[in-house]
N, C-alpha and C positions, 0 to 999 in steps of 0.2 A: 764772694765779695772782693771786691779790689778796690785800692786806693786811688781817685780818677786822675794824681799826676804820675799812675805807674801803666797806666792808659791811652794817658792824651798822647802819646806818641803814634795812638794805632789810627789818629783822627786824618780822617784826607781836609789839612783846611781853606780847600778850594770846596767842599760842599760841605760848608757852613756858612746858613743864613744870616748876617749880620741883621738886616732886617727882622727884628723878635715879633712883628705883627704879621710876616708872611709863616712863620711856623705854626705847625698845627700841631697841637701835642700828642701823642698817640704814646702816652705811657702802659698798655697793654703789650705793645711790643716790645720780644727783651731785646737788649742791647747785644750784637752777635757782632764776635772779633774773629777774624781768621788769621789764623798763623802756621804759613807752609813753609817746608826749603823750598817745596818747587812753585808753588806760584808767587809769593812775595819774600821770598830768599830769605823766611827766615823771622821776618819780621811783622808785628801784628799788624794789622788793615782792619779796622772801623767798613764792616760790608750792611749794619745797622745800628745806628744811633748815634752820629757825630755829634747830633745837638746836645742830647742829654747829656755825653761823656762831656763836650764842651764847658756846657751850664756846671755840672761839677763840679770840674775843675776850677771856673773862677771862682765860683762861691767858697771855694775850698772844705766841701764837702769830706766827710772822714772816707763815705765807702761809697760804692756803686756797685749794682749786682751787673756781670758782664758773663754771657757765656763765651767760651773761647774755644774754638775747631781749629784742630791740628791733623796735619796730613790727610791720613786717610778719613777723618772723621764728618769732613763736610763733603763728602763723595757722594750723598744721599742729594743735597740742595742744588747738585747740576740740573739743568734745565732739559738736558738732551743725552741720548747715549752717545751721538758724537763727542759731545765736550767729555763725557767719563773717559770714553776709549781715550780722546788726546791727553786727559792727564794720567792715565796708568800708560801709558807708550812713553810721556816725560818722565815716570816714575823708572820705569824699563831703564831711558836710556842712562837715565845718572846711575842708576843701581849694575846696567851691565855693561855698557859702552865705557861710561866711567869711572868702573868698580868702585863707585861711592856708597855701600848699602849699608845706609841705613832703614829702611823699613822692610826689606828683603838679606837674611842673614847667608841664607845658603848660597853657595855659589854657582849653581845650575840654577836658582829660582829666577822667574821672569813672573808678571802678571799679565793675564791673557782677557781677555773680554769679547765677549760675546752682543752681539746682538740681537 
């Protein structure tokens, strides 16, 4: 559970309907935040539920249940093996081009993917 003004920062609010008669509610879906260094540097991205966290927030709600994928953990929700291989080759290059490793500790490690 999260507080939804420790949230609303993950909202894209360019897709949120101002219009509340074009939204449809689909409270079955949970609310799913992503938070990568490598694809939004870091910071959280709203990838499902900008309305809900929205509504929240202004009602100033105490909590909202959010799941939250970090790094490697939304590696499952690619749509394609191409998009995996591109972000484990992104992971590569910050971890061995730019000896930035954090999810890779050893210094020979690369991650390799297969098709």
């Amino acid at each position: 559970m999260f507080q939804p003004s420790s949230v609303i920062e993950s909202v894209d609010v360019g897709n949120v309907n101002t219009d509340t008669s074009n939204i449809k509610t689909n409270h079955n879906n949970p609310i799913m935040v992503l938070q990568s260094q490598y694809v939004t540097e870091g910071k959280p991205y709203c990838i499902n539920g900008n309305h809900r966290i929205t509504e929240a927030f202004k009602k100033q709600a105490d909590h909202i249940g959010v799941f939250v994928f970090r790094d490697l953990e939304f590696v499952p929700f690619f749509y394609d093996n191409l998009s995996k291989a591109i972000y484990y080759l992104e992971i590569d290059y910050h971890n061995v081009v730019k000896n930035e490793r954090q999810l890779l500790a050893e210094q020979q490690t690369a991650f390799v993917y297969e098709f």
